[in-house]
Predicted model as a PDB file, atoms N, CA, C, CB and O in Angstrom, pLDDT in the B-factor column:
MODEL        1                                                                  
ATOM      1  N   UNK A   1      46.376 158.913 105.584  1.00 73.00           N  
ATOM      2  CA  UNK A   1      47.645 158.746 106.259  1.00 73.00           C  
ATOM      3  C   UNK A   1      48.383 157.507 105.752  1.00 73.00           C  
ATOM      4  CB  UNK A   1      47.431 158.656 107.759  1.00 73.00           C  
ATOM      5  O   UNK A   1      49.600 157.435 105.922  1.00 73.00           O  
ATOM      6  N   UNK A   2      47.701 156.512 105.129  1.00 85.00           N  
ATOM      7  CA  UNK A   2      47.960 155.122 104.840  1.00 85.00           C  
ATOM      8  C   UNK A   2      48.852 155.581 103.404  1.00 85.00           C  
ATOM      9  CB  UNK A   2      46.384 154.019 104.661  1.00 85.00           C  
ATOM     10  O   UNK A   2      49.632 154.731 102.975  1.00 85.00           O  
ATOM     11  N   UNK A   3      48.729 157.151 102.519  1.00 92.00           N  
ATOM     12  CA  UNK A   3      49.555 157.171 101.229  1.00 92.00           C  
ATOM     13  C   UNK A   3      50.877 157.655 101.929  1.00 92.00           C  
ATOM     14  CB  UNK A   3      48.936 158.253  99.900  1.00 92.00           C  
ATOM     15  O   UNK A   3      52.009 157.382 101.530  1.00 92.00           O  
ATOM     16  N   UNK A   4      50.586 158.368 102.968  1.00 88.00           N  
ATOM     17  CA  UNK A   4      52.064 159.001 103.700  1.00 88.00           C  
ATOM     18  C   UNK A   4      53.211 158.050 103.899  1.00 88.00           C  
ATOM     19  CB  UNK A   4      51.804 159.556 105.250  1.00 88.00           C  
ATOM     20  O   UNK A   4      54.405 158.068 103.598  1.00 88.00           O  
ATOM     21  N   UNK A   5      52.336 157.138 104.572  1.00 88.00           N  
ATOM     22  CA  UNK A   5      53.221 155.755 105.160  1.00 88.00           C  
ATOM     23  C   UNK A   5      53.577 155.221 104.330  1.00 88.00           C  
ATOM     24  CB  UNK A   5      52.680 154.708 105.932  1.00 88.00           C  
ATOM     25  O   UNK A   5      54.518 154.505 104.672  1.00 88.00           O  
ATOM     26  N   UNK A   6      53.239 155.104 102.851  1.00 91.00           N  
ATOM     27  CA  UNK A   6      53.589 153.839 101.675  1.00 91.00           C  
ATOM     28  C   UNK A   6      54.832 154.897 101.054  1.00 91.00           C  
ATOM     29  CB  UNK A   6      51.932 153.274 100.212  1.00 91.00           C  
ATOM     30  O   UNK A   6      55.898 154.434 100.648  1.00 91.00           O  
ATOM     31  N   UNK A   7      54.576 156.144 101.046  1.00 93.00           N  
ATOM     32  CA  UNK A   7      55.073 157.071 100.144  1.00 93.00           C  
ATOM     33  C   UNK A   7      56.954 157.126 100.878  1.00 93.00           C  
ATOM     34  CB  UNK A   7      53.913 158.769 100.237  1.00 93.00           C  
ATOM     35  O   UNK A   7      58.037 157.098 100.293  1.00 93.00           O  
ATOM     36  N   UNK A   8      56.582 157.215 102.421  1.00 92.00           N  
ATOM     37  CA  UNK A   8      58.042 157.227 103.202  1.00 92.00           C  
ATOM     38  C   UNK A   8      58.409 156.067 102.838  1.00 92.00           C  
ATOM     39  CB  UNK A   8      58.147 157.384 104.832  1.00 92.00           C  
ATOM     40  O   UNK A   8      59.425 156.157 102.148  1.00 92.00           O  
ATOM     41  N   UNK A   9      58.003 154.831 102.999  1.00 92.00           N  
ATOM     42  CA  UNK A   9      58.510 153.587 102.817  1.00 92.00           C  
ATOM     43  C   UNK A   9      59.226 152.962 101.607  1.00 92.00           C  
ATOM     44  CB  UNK A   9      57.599 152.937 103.034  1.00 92.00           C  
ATOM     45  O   UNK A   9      60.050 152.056 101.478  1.00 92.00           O  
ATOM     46  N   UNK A  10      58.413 154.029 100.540  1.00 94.00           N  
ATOM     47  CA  UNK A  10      59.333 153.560  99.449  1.00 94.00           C  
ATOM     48  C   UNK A  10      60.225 154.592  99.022  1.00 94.00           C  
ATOM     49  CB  UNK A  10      58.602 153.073  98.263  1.00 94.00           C  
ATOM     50  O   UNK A  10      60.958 154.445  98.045  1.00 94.00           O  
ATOM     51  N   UNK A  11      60.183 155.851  99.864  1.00 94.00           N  
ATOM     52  CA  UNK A  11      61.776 156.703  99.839  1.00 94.00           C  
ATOM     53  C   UNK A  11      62.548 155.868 100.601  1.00 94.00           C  
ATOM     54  CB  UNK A  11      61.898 158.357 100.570  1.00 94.00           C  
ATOM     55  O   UNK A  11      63.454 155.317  99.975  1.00 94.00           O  
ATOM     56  N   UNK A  12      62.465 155.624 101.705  1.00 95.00           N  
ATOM     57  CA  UNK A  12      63.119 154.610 102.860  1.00 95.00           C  
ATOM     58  C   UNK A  12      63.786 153.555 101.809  1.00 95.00           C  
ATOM     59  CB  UNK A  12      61.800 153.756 104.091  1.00 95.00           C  
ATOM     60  O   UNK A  12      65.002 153.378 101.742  1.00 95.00           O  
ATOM     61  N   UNK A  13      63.179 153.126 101.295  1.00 95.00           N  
ATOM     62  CA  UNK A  13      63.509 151.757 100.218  1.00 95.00           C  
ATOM     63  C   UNK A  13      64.589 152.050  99.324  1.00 95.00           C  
ATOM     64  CB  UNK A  13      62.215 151.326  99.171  1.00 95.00           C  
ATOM     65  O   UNK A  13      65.615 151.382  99.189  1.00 95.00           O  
ATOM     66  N   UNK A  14      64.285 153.073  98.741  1.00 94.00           N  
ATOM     67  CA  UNK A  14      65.267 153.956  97.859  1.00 94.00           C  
ATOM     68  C   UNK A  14      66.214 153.981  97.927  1.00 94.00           C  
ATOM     69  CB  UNK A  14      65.264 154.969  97.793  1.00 94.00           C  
ATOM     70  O   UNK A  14      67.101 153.428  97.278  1.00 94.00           O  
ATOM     71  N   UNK A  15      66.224 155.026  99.216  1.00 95.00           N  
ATOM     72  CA  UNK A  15      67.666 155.177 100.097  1.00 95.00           C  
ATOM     73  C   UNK A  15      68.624 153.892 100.594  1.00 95.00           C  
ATOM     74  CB  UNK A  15      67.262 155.884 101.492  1.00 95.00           C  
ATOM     75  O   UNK A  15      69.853 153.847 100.630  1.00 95.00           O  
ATOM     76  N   UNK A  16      67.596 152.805 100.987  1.00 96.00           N  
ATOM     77  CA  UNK A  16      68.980 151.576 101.336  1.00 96.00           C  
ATOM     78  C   UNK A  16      69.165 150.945 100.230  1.00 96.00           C  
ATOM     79  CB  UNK A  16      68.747 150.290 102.507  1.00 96.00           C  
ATOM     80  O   UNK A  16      70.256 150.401 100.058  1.00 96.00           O  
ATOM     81  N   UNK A  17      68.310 150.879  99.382  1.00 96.00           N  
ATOM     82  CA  UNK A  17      68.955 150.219  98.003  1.00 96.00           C  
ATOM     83  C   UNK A  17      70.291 151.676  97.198  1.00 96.00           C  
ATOM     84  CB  UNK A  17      67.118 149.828  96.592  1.00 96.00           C  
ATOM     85  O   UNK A  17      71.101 151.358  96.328  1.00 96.00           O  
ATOM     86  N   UNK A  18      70.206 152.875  97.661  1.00 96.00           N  
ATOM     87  CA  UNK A  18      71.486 153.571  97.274  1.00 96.00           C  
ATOM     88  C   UNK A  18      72.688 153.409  98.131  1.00 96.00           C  
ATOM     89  CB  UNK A  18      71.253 154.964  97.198  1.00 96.00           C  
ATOM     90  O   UNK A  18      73.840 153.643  97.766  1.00 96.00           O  
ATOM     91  N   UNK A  19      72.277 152.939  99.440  1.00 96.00           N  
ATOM     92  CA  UNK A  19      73.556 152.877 100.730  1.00 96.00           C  
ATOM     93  C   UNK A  19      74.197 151.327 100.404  1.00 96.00           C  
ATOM     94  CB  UNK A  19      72.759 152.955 102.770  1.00 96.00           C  
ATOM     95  O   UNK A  19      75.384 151.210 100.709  1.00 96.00           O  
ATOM     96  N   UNK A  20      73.608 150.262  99.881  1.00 97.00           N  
ATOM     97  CA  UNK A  20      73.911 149.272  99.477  1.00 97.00           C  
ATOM     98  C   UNK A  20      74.567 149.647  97.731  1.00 97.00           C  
ATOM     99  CB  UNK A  20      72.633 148.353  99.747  1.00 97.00           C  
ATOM    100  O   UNK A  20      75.714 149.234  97.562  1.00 97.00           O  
ATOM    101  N   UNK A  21      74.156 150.106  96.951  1.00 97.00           N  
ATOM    102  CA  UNK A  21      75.356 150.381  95.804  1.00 97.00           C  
ATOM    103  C   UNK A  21      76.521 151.047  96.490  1.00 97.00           C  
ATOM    104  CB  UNK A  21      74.852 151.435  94.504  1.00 97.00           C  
ATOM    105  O   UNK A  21      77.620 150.531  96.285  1.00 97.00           O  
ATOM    106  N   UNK A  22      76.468 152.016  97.202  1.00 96.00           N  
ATOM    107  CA  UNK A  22      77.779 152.560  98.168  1.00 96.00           C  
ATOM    108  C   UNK A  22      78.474 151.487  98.544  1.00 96.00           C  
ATOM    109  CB  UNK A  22      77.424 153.345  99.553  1.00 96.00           C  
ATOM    110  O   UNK A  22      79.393 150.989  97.893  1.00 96.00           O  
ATOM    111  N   UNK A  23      78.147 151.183  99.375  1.00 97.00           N  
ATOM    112  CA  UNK A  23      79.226 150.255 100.067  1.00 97.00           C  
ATOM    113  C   UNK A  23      79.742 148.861  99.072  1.00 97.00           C  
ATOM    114  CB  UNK A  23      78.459 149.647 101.597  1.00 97.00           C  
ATOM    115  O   UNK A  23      80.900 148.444  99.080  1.00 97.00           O  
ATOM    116  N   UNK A  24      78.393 148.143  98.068  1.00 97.00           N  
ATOM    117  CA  UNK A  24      79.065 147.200  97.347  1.00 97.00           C  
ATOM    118  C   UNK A  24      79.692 147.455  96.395  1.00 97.00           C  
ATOM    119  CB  UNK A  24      78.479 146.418  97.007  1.00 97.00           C  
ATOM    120  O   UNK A  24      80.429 146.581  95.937  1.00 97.00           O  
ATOM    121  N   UNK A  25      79.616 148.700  95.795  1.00 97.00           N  
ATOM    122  CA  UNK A  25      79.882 149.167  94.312  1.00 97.00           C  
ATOM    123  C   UNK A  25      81.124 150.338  94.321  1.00 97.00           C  
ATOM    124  CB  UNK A  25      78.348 149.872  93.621  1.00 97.00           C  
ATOM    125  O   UNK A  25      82.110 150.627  93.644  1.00 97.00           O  
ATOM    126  N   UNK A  26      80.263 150.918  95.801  1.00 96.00           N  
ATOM    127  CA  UNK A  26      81.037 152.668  95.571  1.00 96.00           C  
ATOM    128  C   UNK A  26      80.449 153.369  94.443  1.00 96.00           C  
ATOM    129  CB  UNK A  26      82.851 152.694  95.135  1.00 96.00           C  
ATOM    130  O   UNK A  26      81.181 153.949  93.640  1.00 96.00           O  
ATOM    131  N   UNK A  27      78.853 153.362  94.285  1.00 96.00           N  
ATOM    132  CA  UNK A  27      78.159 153.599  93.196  1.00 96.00           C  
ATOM    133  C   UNK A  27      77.025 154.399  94.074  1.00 96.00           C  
ATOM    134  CB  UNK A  27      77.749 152.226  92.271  1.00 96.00           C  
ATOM    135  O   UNK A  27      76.105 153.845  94.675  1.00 96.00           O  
ATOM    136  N   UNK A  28      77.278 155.839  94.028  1.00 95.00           N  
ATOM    137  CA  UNK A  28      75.918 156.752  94.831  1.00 95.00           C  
ATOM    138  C   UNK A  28      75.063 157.253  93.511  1.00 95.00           C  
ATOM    139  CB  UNK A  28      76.544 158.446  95.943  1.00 95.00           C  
ATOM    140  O   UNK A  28      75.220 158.203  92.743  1.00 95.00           O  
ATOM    141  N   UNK A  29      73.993 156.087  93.596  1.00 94.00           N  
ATOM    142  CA  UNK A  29      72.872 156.150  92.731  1.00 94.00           C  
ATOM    143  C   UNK A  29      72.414 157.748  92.455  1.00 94.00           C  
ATOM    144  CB  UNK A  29      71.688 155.271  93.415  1.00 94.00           C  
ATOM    145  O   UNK A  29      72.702 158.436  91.475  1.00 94.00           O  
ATOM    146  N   UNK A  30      71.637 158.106  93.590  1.00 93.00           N  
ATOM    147  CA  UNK A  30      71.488 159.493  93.763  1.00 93.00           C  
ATOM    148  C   UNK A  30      72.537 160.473  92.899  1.00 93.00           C  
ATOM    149  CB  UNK A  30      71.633 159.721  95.262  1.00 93.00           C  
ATOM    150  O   UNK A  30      72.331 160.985  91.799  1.00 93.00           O  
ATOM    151  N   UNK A  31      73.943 160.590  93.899  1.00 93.00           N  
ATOM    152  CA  UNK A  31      74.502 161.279  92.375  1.00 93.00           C  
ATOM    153  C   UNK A  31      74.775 161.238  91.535  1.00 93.00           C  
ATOM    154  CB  UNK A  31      75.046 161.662  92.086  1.00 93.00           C  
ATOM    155  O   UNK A  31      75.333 162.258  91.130  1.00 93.00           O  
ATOM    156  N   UNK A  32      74.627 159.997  90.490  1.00 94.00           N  
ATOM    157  CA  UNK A  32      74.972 160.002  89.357  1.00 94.00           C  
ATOM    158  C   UNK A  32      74.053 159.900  89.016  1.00 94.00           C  
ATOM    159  CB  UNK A  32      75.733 159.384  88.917  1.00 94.00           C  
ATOM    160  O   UNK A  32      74.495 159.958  87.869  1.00 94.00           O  
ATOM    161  N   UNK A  33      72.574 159.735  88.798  1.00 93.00           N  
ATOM    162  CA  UNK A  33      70.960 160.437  88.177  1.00 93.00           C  
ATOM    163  C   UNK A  33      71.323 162.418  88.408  1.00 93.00           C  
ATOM    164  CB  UNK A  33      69.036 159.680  89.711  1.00 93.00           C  
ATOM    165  O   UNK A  33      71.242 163.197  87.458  1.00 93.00           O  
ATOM    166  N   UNK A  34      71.579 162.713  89.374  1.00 91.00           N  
ATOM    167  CA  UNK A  34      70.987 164.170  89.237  1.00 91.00           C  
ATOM    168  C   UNK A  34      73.145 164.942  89.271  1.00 91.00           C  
ATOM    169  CB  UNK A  34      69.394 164.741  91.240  1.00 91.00           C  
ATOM    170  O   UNK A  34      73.282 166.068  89.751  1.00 91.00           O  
ATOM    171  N   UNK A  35      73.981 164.465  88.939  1.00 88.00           N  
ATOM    172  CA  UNK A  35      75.026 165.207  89.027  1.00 88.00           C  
ATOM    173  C   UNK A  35      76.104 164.952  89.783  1.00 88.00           C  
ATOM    174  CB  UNK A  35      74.698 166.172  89.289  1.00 88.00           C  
ATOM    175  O   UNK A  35      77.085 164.320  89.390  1.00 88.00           O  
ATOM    176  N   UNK A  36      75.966 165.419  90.861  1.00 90.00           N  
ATOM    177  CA  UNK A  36      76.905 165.176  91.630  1.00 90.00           C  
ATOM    178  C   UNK A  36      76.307 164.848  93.290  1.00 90.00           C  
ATOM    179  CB  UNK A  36      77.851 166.393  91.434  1.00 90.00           C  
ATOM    180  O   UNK A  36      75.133 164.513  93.453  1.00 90.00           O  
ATOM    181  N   UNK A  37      77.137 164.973  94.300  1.00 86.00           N  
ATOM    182  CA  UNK A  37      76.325 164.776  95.888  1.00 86.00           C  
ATOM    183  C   UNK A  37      76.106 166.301  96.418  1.00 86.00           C  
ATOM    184  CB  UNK A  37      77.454 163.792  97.251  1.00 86.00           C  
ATOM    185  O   UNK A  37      75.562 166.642  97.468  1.00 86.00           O  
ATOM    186  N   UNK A  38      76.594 167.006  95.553  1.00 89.00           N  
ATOM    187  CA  UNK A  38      76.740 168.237  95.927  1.00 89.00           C  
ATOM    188  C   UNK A  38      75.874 169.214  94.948  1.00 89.00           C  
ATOM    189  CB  UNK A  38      78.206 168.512  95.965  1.00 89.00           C  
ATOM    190  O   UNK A  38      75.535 170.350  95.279  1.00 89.00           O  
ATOM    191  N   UNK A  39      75.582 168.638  93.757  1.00 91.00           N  
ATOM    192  CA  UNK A  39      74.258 169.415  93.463  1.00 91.00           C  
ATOM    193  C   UNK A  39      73.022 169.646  94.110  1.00 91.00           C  
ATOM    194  CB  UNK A  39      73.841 169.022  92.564  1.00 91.00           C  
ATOM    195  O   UNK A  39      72.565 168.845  94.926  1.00 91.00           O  
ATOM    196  N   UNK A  40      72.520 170.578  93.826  1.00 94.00           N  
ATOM    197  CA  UNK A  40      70.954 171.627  94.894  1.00 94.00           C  
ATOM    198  C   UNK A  40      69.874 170.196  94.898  1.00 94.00           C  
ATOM    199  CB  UNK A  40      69.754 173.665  93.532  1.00 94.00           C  
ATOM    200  O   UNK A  40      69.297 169.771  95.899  1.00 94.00           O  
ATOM    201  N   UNK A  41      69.797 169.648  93.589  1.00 94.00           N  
ATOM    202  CA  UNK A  41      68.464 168.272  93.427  1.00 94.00           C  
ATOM    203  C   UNK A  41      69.307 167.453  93.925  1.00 94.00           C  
ATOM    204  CB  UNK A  41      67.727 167.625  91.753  1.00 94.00           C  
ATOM    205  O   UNK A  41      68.456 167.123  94.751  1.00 94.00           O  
ATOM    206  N   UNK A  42      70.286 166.738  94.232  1.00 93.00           N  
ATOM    207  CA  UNK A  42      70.514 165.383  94.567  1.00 93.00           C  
ATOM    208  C   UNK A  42      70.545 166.207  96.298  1.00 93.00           C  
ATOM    209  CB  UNK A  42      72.153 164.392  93.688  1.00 93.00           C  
ATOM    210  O   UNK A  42      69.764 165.867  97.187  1.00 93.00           O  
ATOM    211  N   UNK A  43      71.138 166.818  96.392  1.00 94.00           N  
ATOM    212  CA  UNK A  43      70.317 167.399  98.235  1.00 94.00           C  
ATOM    213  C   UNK A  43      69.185 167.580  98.732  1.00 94.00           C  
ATOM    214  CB  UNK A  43      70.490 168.608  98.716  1.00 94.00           C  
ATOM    215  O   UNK A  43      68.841 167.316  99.884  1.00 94.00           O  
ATOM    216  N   UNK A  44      68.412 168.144  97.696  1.00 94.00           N  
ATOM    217  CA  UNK A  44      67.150 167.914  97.629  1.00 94.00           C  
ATOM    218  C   UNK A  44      66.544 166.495  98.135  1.00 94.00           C  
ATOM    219  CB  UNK A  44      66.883 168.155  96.355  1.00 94.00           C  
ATOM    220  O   UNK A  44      65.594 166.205  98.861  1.00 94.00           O  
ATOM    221  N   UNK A  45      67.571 165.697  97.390  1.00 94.00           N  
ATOM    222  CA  UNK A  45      66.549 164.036  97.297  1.00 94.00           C  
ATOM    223  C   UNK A  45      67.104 163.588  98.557  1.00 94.00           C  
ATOM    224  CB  UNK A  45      66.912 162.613  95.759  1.00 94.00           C  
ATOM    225  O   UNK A  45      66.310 162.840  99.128  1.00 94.00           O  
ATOM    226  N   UNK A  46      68.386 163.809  99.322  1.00 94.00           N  
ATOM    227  CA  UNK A  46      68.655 163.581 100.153  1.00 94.00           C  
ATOM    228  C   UNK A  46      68.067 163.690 101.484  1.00 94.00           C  
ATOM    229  CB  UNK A  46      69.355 163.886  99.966  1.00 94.00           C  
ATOM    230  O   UNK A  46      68.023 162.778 102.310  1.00 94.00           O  
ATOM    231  N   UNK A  47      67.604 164.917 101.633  1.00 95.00           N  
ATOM    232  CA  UNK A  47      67.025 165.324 103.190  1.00 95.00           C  
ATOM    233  C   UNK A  47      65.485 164.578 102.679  1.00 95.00           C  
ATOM    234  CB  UNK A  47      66.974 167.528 103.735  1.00 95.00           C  
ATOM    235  O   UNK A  47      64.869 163.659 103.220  1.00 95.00           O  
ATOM    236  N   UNK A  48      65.158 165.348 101.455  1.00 96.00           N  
ATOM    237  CA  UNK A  48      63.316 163.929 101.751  1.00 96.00           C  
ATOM    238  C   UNK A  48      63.617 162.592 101.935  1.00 96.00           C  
ATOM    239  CB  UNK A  48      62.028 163.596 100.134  1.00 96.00           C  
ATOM    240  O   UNK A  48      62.610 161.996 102.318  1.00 96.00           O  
ATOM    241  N   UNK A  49      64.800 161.707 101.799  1.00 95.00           N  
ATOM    242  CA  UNK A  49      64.923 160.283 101.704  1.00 95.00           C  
ATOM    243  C   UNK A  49      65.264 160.577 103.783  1.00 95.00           C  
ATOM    244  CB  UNK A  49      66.517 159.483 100.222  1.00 95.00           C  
ATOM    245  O   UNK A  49      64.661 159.880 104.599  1.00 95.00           O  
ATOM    246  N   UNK A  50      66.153 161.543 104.176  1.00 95.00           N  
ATOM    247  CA  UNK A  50      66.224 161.632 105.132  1.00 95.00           C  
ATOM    248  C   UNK A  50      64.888 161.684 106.412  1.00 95.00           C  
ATOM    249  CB  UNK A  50      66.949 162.451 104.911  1.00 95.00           C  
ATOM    250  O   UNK A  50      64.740 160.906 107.355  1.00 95.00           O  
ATOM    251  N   UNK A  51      64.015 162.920 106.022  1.00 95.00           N  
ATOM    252  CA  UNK A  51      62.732 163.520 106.414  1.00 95.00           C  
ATOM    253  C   UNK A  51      62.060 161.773 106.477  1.00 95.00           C  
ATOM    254  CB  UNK A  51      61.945 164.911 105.062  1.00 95.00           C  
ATOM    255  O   UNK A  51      62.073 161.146 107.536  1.00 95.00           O  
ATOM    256  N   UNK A  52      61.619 161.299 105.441  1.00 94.00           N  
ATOM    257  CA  UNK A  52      61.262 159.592 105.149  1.00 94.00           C  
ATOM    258  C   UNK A  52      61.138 158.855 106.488  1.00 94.00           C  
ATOM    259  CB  UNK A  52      62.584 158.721 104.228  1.00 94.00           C  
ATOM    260  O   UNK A  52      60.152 158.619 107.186  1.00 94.00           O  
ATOM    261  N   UNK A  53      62.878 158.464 106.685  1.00 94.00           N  
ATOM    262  CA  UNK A  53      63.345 157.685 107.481  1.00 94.00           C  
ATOM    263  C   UNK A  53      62.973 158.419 108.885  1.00 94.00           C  
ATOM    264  CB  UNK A  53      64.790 157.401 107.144  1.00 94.00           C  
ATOM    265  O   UNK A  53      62.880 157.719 109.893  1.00 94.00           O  
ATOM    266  N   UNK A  54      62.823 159.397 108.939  1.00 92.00           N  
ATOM    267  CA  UNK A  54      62.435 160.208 110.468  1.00 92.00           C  
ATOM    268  C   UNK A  54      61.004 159.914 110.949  1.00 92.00           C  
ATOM    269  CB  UNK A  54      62.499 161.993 110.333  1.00 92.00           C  
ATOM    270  O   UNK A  54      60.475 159.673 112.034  1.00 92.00           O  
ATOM    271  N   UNK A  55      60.467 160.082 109.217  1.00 91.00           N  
ATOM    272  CA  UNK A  55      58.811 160.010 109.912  1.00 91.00           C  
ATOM    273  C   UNK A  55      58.688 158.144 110.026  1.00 91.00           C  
ATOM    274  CB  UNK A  55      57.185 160.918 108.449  1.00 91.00           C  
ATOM    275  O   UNK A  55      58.081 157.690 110.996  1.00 91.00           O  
ATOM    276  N   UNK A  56      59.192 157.338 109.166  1.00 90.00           N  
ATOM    277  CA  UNK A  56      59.336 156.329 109.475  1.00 90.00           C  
ATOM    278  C   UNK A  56      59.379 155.695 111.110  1.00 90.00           C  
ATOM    279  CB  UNK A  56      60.243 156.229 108.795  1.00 90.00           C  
ATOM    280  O   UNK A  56      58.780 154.745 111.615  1.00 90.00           O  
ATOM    281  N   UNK A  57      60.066 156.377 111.501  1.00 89.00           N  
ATOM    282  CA  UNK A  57      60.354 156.201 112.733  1.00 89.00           C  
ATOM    283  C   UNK A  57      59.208 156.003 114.124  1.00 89.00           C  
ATOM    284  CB  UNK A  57      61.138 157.264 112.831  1.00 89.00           C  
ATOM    285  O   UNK A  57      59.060 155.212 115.056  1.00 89.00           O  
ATOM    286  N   UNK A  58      58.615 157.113 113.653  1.00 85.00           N  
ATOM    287  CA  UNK A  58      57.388 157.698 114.059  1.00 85.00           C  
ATOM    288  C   UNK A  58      56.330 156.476 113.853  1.00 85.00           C  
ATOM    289  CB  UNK A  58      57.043 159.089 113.166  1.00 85.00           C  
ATOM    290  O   UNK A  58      55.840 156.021 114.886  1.00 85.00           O  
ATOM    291  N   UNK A  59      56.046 156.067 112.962  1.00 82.00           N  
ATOM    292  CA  UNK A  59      55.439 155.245 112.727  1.00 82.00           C  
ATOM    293  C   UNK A  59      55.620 154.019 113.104  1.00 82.00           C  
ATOM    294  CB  UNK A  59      55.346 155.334 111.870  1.00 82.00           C  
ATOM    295  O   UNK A  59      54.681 153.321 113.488  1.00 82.00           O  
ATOM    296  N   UNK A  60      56.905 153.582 113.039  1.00 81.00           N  
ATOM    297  CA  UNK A  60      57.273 152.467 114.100  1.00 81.00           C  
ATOM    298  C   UNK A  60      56.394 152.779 115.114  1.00 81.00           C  
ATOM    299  CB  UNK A  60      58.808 152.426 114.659  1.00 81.00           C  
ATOM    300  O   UNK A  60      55.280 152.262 115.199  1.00 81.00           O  
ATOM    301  N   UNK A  61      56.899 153.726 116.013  1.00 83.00           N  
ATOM    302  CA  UNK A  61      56.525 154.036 117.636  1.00 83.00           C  
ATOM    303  C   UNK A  61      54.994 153.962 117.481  1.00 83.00           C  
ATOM    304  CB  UNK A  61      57.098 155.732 118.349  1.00 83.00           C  
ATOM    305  O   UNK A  61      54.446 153.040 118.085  1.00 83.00           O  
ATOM    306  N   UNK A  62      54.341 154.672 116.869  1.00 78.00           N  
ATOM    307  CA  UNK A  62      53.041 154.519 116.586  1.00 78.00           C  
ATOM    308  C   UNK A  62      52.342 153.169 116.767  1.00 78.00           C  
ATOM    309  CB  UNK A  62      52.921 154.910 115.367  1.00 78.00           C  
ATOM    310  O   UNK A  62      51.677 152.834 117.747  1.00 78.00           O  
ATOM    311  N   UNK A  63      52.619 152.370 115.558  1.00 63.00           N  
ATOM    312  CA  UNK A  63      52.395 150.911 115.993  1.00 63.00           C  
ATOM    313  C   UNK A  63      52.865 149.958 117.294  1.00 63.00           C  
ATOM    314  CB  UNK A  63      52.877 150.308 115.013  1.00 63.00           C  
ATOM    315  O   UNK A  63      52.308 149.047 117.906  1.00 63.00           O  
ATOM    316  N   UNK A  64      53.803 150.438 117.378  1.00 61.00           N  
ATOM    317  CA  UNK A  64      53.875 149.434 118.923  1.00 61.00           C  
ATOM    318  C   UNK A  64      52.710 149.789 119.597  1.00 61.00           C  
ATOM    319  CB  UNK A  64      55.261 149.750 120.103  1.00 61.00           C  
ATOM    320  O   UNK A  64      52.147 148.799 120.065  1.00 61.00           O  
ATOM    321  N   UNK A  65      52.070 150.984 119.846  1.00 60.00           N  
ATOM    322  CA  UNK A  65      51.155 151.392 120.693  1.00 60.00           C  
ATOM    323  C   UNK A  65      50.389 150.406 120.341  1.00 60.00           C  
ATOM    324  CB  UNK A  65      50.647 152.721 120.658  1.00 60.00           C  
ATOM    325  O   UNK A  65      49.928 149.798 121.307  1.00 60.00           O  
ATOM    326  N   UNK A  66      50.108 150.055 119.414  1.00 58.00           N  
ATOM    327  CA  UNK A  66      48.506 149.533 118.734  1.00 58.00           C  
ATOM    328  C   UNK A  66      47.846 148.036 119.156  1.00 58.00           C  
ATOM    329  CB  UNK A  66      48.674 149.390 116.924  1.00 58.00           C  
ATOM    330  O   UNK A  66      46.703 147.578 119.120  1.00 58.00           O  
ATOM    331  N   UNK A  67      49.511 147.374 119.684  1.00 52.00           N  
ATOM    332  CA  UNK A  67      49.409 146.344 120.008  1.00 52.00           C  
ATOM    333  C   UNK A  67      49.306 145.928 121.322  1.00 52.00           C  
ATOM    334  CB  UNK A  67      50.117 145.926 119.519  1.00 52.00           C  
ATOM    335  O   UNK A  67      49.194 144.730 121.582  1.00 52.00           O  
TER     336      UNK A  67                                                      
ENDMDL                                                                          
END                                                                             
């Protein structure tokens, strides 16, 4: 479970280092590697960077328990 958690974290990572070229650049990393925002793979990469941040979440909640 410990590769799940590293594996979301560094989609998670991904994704705000692309929301940060957005907003400083106006530069969507994502679509300009695979095309456009509207190509099938850069949607693709989207909902797993999305899916990521969900289970992320989860895992937050998880750990609070622990403590």
């Amino acid at each position: 479970m410990e590769i799940l958690k590293k594996i979301a974290l560094i989609l998670v990572i991904i994704g705000a280092i692309n929301w940060l070229l957005v907003g400083a650049f106006e530069l969507d990393l994502v679509a300009t590697i695979f095309g456009s925002t509207t190509s099938m793979i850069a949607k693709i990469v989207y909902i797993i960077i999305g899916i990521c941040g969900l289970v992320s979440i989860a895992y937050l909640i998880d750990d609070k328990h622990h403590d």
